[in-house]
PyMOL Python script that loads the backbone (N, CA, C, O; Angstrom):
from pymol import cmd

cmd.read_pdbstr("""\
ATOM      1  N   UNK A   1      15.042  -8.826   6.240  1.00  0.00           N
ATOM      2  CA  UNK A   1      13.793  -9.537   6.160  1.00  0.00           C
ATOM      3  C   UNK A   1      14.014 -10.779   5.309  1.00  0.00           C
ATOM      4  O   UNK A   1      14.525 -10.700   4.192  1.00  0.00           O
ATOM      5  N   UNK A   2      13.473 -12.362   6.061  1.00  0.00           N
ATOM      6  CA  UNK A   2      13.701 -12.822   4.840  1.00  0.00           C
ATOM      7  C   UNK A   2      12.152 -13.669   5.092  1.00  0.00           C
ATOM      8  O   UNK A   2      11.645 -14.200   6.080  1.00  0.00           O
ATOM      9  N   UNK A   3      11.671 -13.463   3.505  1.00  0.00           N
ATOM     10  CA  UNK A   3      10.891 -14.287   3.389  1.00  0.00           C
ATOM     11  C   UNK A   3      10.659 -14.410   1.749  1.00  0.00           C
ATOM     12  O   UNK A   3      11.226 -13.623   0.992  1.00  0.00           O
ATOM     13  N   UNK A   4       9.837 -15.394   1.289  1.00  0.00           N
ATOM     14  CA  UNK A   4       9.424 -15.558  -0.154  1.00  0.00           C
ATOM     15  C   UNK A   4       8.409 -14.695  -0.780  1.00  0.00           C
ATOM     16  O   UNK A   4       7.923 -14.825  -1.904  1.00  0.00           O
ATOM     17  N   UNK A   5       8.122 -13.669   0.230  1.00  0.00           N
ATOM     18  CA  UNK A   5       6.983 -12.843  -0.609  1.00  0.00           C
ATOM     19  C   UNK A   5       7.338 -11.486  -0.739  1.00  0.00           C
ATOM     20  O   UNK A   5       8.131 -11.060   0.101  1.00  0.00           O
ATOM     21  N   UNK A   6       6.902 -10.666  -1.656  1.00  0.00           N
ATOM     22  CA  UNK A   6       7.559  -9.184  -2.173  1.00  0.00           C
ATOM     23  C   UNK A   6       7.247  -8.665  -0.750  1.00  0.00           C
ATOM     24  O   UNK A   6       6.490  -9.113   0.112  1.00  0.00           O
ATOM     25  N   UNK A   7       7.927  -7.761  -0.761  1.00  0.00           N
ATOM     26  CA  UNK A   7       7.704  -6.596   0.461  1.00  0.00           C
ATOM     27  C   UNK A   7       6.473  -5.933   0.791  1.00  0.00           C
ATOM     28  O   UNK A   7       6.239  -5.454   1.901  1.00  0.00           O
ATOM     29  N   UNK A   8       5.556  -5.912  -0.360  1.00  0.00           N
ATOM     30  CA  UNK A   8       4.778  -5.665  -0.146  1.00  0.00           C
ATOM     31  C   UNK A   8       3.596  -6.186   0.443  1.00  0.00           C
ATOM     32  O   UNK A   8       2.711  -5.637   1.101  1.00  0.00           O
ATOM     33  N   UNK A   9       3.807  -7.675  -0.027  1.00  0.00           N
ATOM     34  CA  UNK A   9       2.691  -8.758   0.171  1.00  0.00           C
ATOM     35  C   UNK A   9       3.241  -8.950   1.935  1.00  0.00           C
ATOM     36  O   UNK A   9       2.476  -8.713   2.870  1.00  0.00           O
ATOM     37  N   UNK A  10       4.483  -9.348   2.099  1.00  0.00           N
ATOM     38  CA  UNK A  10       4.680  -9.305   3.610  1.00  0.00           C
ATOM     39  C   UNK A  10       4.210  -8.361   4.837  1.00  0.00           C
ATOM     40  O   UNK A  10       3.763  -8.614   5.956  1.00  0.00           O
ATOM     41  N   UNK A  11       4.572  -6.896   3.989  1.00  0.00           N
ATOM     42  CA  UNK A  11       4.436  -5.760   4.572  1.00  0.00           C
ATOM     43  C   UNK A  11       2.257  -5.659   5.343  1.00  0.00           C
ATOM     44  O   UNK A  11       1.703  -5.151   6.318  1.00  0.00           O
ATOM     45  N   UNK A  12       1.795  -6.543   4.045  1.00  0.00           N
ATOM     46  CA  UNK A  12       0.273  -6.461   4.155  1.00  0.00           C
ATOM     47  C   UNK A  12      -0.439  -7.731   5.393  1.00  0.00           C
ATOM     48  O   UNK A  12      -1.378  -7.636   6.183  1.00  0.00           O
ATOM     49  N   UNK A  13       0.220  -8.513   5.178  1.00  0.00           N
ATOM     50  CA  UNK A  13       0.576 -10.177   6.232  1.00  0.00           C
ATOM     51  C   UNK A  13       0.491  -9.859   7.600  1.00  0.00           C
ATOM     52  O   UNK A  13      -0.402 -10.188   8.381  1.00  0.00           O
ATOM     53  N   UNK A  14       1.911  -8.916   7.914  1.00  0.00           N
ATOM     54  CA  UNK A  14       2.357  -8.881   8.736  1.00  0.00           C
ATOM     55  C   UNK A  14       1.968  -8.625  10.363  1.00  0.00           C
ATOM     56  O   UNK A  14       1.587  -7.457  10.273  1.00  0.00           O
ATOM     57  N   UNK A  15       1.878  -8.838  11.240  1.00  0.00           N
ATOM     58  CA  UNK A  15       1.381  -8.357  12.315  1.00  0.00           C
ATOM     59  C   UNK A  15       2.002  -7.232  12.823  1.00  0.00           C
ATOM     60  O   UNK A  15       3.011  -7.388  13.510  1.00  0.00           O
ATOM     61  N   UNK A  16       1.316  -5.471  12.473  1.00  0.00           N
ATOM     62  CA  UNK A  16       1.731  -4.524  12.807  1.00  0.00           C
ATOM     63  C   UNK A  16       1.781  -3.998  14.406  1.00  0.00           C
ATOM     64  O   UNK A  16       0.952  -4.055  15.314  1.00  0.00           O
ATOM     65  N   UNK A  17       3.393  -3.359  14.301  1.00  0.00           N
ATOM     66  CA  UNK A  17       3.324  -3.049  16.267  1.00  0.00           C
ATOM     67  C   UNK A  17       2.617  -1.631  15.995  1.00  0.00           C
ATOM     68  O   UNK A  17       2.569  -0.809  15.080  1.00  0.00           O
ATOM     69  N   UNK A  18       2.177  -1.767  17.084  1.00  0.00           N
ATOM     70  CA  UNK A  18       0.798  -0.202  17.452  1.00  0.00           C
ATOM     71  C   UNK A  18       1.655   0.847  17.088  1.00  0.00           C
ATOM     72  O   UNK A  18       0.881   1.802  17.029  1.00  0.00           O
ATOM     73  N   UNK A  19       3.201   1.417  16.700  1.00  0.00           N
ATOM     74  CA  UNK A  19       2.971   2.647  16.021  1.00  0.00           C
ATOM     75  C   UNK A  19       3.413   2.542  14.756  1.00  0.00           C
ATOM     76  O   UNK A  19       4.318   3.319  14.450  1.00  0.00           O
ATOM     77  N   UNK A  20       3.001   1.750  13.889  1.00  0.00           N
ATOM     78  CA  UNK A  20       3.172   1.484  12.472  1.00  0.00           C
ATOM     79  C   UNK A  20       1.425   1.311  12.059  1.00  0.00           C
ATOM     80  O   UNK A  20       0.846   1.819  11.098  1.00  0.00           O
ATOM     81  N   UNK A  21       0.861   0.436  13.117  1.00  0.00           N
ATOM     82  CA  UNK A  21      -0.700   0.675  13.331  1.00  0.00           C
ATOM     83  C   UNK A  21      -0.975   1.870  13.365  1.00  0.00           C
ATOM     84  O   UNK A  21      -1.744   2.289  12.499  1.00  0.00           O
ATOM     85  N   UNK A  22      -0.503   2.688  14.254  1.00  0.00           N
ATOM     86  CA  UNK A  22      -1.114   4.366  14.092  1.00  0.00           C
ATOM     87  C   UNK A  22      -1.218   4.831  13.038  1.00  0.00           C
ATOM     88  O   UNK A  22      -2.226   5.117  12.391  1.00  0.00           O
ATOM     89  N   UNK A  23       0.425   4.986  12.688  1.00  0.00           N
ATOM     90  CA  UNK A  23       0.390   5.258  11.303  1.00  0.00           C
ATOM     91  C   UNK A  23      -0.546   5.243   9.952  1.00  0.00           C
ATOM     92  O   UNK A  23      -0.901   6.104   9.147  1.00  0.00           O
ATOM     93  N   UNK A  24      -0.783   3.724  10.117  1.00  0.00           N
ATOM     94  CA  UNK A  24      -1.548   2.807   8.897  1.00  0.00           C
ATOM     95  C   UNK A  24      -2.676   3.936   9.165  1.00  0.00           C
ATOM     96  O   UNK A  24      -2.896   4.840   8.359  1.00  0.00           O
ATOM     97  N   UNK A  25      -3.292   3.797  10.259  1.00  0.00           N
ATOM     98  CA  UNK A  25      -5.017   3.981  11.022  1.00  0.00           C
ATOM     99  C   UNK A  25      -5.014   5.885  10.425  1.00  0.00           C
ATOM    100  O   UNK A  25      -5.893   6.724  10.227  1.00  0.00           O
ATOM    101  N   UNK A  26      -3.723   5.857  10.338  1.00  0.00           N
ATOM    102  CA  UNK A  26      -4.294   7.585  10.101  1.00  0.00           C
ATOM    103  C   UNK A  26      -3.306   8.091   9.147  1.00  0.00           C
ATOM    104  O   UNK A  26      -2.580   9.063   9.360  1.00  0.00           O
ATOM    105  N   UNK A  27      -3.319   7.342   8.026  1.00  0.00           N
ATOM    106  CA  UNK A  27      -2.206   7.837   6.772  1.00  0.00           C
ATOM    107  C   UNK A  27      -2.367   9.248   6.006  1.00  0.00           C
ATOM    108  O   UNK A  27      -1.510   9.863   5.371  1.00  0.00           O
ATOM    109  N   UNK A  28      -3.285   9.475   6.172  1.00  0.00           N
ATOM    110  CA  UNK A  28      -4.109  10.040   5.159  1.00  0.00           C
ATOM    111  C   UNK A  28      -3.608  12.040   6.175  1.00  0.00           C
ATOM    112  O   UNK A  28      -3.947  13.079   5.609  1.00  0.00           O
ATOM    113  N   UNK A  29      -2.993  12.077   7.301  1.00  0.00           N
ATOM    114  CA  UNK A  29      -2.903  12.542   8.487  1.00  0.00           C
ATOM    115  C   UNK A  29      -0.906  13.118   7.888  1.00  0.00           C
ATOM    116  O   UNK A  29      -0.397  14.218   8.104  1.00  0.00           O
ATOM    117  N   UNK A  30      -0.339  12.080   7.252  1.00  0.00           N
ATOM    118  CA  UNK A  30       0.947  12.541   6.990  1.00  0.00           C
ATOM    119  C   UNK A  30       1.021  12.635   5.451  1.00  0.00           C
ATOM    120  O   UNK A  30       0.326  12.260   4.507  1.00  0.00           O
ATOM    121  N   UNK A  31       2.443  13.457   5.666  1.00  0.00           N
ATOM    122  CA  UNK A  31       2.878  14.263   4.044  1.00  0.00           C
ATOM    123  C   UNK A  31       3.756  13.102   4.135  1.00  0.00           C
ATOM    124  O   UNK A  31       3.857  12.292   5.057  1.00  0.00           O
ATOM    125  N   UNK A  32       4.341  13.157   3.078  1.00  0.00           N
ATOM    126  CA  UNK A  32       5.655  12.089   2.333  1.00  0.00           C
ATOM    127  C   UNK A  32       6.424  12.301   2.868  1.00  0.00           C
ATOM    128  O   UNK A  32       6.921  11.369   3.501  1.00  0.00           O
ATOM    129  N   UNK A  33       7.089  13.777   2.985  1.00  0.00           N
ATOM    130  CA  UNK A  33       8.583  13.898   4.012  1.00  0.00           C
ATOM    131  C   UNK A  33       7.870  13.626   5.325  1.00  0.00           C
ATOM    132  O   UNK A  33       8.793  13.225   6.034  1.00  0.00           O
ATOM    133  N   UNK A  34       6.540  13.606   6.216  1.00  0.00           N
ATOM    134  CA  UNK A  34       6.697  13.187   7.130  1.00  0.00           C
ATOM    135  C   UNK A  34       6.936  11.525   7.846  1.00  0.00           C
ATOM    136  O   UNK A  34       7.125  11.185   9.014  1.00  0.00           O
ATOM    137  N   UNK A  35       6.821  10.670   6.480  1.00  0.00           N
ATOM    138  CA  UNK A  35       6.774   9.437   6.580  1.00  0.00           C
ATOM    139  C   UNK A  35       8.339   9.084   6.638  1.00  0.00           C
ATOM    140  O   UNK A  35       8.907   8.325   7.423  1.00  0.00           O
ATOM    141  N   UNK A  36       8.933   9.924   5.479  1.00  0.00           N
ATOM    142  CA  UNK A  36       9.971   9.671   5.546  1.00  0.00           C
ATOM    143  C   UNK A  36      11.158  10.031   6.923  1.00  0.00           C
ATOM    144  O   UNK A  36      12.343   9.712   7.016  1.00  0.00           O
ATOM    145  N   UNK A  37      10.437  10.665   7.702  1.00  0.00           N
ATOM    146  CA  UNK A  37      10.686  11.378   8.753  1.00  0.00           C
ATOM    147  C   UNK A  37      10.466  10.480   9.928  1.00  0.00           C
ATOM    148  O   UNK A  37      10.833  10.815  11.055  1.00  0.00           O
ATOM    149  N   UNK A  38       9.881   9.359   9.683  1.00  0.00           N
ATOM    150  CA  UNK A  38       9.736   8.556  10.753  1.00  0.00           C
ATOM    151  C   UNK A  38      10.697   7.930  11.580  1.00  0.00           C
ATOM    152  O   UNK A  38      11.127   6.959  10.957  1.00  0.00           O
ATOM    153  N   UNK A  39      11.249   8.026  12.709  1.00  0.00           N
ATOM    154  CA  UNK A  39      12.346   7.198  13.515  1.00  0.00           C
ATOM    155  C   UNK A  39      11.832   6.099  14.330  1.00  0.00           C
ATOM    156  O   UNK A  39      10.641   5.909  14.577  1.00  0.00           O
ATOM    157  N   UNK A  40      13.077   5.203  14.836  1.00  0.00           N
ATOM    158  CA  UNK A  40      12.555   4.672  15.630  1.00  0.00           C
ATOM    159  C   UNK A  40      12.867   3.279  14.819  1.00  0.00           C
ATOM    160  O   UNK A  40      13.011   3.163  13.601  1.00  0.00           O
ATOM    161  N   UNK A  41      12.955   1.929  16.136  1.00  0.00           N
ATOM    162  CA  UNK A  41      13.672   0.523  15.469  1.00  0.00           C
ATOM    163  C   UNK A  41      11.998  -0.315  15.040  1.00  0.00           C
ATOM    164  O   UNK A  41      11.790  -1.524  15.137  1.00  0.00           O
ATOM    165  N   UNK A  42      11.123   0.598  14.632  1.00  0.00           N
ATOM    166  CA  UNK A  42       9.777   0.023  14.131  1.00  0.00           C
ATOM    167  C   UNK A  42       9.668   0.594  12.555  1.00  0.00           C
ATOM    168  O   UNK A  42       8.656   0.129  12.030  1.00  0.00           O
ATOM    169  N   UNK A  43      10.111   1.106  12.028  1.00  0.00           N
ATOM    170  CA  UNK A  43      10.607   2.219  10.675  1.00  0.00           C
ATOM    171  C   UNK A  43      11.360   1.885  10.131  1.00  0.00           C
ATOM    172  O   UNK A  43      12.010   2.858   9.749  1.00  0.00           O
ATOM    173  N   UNK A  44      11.956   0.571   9.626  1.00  0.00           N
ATOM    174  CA  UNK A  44      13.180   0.422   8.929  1.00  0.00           C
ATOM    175  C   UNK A  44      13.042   0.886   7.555  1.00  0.00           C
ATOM    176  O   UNK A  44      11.985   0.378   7.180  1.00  0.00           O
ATOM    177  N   UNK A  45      13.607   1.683   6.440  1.00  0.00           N
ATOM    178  CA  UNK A  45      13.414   1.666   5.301  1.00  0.00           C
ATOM    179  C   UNK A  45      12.194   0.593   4.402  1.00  0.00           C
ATOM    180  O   UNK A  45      11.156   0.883   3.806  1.00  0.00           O
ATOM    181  N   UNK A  46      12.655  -0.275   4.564  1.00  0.00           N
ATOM    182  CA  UNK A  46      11.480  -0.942   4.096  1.00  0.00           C
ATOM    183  C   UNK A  46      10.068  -0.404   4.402  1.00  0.00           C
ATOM    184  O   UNK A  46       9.286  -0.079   3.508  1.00  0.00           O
ATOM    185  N   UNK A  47       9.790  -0.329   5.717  1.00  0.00           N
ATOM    186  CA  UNK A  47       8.388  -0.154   6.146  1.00  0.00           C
ATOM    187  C   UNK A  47       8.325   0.962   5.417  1.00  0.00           C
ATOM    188  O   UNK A  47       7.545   0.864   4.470  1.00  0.00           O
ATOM    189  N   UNK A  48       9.095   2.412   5.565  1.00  0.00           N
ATOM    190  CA  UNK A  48       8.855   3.542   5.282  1.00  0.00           C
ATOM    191  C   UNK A  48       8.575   3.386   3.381  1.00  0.00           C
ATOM    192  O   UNK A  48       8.028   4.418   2.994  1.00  0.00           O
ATOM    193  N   UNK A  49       8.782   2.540   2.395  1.00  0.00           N
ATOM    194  CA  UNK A  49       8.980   2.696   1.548  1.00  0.00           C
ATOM    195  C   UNK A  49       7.432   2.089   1.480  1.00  0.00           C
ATOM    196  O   UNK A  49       6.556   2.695   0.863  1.00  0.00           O
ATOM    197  N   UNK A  50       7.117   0.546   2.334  1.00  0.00           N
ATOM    198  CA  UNK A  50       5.918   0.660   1.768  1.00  0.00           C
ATOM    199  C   UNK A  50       4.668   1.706   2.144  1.00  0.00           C
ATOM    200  O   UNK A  50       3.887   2.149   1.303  1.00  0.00           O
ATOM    201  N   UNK A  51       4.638   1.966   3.355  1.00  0.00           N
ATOM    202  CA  UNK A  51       3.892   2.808   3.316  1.00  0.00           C
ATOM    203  C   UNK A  51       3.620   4.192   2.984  1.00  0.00           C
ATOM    204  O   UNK A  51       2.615   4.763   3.407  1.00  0.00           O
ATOM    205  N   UNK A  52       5.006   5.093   1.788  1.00  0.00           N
ATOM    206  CA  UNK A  52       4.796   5.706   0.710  1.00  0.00           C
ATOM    207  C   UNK A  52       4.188   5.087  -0.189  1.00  0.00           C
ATOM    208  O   UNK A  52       3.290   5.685  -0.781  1.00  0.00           O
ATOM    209  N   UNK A  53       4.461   3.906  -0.495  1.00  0.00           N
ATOM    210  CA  UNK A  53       3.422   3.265  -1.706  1.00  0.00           C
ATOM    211  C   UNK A  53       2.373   3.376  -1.281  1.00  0.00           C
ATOM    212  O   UNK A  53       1.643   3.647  -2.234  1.00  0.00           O
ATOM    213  N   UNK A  54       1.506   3.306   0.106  1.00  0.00           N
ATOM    214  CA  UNK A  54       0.473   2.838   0.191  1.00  0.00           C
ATOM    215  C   UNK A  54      -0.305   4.527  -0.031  1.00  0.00           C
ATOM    216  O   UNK A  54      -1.332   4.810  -0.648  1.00  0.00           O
ATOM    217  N   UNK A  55       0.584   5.373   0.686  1.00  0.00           N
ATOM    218  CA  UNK A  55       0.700   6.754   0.512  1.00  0.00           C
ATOM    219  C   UNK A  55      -0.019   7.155  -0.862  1.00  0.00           C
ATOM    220  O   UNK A  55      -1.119   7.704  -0.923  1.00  0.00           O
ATOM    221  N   UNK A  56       0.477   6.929  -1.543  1.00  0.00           N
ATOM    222  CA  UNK A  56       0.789   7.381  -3.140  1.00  0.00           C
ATOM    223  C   UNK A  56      -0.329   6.187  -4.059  1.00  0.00           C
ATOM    224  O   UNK A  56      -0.339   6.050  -5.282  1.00  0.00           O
ATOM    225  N   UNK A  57      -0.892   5.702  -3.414  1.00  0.00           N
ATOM    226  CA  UNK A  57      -2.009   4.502  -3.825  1.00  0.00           C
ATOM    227  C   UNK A  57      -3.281   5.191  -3.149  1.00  0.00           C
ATOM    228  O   UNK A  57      -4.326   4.765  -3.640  1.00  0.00           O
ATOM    229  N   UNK A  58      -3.466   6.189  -2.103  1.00  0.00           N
ATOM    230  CA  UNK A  58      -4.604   6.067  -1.235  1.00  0.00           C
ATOM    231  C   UNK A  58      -4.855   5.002  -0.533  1.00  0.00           C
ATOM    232  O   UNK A  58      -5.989   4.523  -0.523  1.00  0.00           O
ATOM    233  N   UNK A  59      -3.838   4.463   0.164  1.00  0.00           N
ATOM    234  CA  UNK A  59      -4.695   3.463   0.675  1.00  0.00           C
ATOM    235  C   UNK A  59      -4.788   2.312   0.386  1.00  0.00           C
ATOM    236  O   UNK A  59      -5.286   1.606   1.263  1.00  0.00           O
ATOM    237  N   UNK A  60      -4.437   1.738  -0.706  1.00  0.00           N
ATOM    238  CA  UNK A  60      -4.794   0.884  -1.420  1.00  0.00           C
ATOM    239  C   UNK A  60      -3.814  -0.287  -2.262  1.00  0.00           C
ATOM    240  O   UNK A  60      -3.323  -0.069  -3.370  1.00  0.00           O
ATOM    241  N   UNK A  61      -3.672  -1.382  -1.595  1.00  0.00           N
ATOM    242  CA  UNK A  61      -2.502  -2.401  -1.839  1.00  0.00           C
ATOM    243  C   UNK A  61      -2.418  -2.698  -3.243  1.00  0.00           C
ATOM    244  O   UNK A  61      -3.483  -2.399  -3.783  1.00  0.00           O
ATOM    245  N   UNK A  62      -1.628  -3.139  -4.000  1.00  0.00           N
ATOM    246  CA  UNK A  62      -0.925  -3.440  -5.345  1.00  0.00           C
ATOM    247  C   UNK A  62      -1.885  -3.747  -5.601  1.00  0.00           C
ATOM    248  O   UNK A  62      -2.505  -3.183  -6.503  1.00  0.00           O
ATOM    249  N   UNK A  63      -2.463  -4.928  -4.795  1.00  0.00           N
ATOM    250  CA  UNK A  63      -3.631  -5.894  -5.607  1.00  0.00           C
ATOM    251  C   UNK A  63      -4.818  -5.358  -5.482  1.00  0.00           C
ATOM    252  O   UNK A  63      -5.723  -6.157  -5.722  1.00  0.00           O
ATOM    253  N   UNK A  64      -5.133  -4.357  -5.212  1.00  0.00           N
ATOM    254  CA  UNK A  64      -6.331  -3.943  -4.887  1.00  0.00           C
ATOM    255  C   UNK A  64      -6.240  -2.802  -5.979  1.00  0.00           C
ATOM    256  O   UNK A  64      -7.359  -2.481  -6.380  1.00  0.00           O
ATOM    257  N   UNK A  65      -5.373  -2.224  -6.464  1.00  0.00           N
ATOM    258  CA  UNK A  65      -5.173  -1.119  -7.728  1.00  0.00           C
ATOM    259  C   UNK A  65      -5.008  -2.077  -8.812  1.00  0.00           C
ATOM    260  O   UNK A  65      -5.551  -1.630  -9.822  1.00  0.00           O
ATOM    261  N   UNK A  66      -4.523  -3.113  -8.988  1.00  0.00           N
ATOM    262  CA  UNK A  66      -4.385  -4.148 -10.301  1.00  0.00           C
ATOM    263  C   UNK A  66      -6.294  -4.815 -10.314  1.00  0.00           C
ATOM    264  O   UNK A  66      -6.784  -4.970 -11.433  1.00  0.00           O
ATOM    265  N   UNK A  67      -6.955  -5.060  -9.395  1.00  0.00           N
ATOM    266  CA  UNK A  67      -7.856  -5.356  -9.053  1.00  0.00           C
ATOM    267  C   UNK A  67      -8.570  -4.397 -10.019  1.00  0.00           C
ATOM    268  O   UNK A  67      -9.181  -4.715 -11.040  1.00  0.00           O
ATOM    269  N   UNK A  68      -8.401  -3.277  -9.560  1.00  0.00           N
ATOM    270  CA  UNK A  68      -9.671  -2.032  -9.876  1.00  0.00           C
ATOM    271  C   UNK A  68      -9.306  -1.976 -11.701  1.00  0.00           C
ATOM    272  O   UNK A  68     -10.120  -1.963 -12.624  1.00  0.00           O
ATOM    273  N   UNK A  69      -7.833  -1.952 -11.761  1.00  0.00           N
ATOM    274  CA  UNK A  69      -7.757  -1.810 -13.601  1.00  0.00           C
ATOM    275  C   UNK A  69      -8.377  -2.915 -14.353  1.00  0.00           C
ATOM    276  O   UNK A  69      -8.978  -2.701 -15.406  1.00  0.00           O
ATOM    277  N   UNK A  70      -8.244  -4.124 -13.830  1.00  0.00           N
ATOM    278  CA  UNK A  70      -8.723  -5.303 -14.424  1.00  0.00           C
ATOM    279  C   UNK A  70     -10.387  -4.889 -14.739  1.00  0.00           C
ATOM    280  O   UNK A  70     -10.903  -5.094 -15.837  1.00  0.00           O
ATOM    281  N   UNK A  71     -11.161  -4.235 -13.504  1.00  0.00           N
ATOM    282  CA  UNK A  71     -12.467  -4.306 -13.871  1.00  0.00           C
ATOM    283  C   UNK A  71     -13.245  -3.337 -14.567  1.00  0.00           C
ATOM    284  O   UNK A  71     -14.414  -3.288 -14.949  1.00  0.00           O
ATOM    285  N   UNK A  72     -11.865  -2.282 -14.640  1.00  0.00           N
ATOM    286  CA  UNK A  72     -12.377  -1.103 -15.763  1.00  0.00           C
ATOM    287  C   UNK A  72     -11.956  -2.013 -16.902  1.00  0.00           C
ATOM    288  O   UNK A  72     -12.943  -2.193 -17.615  1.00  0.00           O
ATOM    289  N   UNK A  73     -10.963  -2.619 -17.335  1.00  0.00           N
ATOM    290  CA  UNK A  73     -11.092  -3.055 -18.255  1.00  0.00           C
ATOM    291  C   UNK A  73     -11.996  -4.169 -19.112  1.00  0.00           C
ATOM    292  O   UNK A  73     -12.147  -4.270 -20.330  1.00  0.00           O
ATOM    293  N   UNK A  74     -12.417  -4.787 -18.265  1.00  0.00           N
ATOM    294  CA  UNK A  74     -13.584  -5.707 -18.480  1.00  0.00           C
ATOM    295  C   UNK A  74     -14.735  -4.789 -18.934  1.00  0.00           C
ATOM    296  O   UNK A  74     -15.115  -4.927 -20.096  1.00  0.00           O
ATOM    297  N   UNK A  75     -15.338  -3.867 -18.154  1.00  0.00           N
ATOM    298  CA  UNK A  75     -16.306  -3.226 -18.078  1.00  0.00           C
ATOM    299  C   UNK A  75     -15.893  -2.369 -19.538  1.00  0.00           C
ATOM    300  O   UNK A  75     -16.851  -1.878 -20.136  1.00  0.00           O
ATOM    301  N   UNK A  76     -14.904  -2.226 -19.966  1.00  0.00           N
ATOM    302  CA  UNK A  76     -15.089  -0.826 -21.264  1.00  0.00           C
ATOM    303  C   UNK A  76     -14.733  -2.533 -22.388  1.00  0.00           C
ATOM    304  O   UNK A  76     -15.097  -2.028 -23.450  1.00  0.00           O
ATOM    305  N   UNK A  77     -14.557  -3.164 -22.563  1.00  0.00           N
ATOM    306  CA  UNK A  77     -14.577  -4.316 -23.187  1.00  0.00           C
ATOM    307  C   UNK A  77     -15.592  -5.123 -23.506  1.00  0.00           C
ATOM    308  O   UNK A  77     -15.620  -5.788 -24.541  1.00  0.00           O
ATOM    309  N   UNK A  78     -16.805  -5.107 -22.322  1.00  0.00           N
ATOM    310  CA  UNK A  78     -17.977  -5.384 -22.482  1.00  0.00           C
ATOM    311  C   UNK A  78     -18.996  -4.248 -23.087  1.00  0.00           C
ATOM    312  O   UNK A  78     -19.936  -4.749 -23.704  1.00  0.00           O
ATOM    313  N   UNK A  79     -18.991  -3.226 -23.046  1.00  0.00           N
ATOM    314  CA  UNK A  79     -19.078  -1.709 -23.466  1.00  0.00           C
ATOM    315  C   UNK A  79     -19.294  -2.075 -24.615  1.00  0.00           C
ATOM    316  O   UNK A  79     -20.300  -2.450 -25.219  1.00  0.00           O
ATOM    317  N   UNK A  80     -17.669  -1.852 -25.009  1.00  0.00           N
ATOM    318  CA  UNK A  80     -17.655  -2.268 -26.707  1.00  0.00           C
ATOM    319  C   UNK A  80     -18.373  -3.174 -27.494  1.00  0.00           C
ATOM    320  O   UNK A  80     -18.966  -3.002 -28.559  1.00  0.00           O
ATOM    321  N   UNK A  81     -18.242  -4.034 -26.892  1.00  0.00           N
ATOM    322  CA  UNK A  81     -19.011  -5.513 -27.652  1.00  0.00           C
ATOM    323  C   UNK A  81     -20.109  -5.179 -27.702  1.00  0.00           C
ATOM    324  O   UNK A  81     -20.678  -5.716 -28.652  1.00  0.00           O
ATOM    325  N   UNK A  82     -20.827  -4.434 -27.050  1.00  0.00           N
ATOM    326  CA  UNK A  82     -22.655  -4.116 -26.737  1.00  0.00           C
ATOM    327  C   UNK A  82     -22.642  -2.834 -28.150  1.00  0.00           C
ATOM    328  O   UNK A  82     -23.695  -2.438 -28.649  1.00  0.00           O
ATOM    329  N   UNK A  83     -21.430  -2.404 -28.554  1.00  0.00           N
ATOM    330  CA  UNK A  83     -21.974  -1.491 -29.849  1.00  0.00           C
ATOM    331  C   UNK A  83     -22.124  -1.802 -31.157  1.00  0.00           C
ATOM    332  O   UNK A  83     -22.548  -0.958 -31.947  1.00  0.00           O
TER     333      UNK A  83
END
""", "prot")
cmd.dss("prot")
cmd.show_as("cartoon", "prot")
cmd.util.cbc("prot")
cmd.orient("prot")
């Protein structure tokens, strides 16, 4: 793969072929060894790695979990200040 953005950010970009789409559409459907279990020239390591991350996130891209900490942290920061 070559491009300038982490694997992950590409991995999210990317225009998925319909059985990496399946996949995505019904993650929640496989275990970890079954991801890792995936064959086929649409599965290269990479893919399989991000979508254990996405696995192991619920769902939910880097920036969208850095997203959610940022606003607990705001929110217990504003908290404080109000005591």
């Amino acid at each position: 793969m070559r491009s300038s953005m982490s694997t992950g950010n590409f991995f999210q970009k990317m225009k998925k072929k319909p059985a990496v789409q399946r996949v995505l559409d019904s993650l929640d459907d496989y275990t970890e060894d079954g991801i890792r279990g995936l064959t086929g020239t649409h599965f290269p390591m990479w893919i399989k790695e991000e979508l254990l991350e996405l696995k192991k996130r619920n769902g939910k891209t880097a920036e969208d979990a850095a997203f959610e900490i940022a606003m607990k942290m705001i929110a217990a920061s504003q908290h404080s200040e109000i005591k």
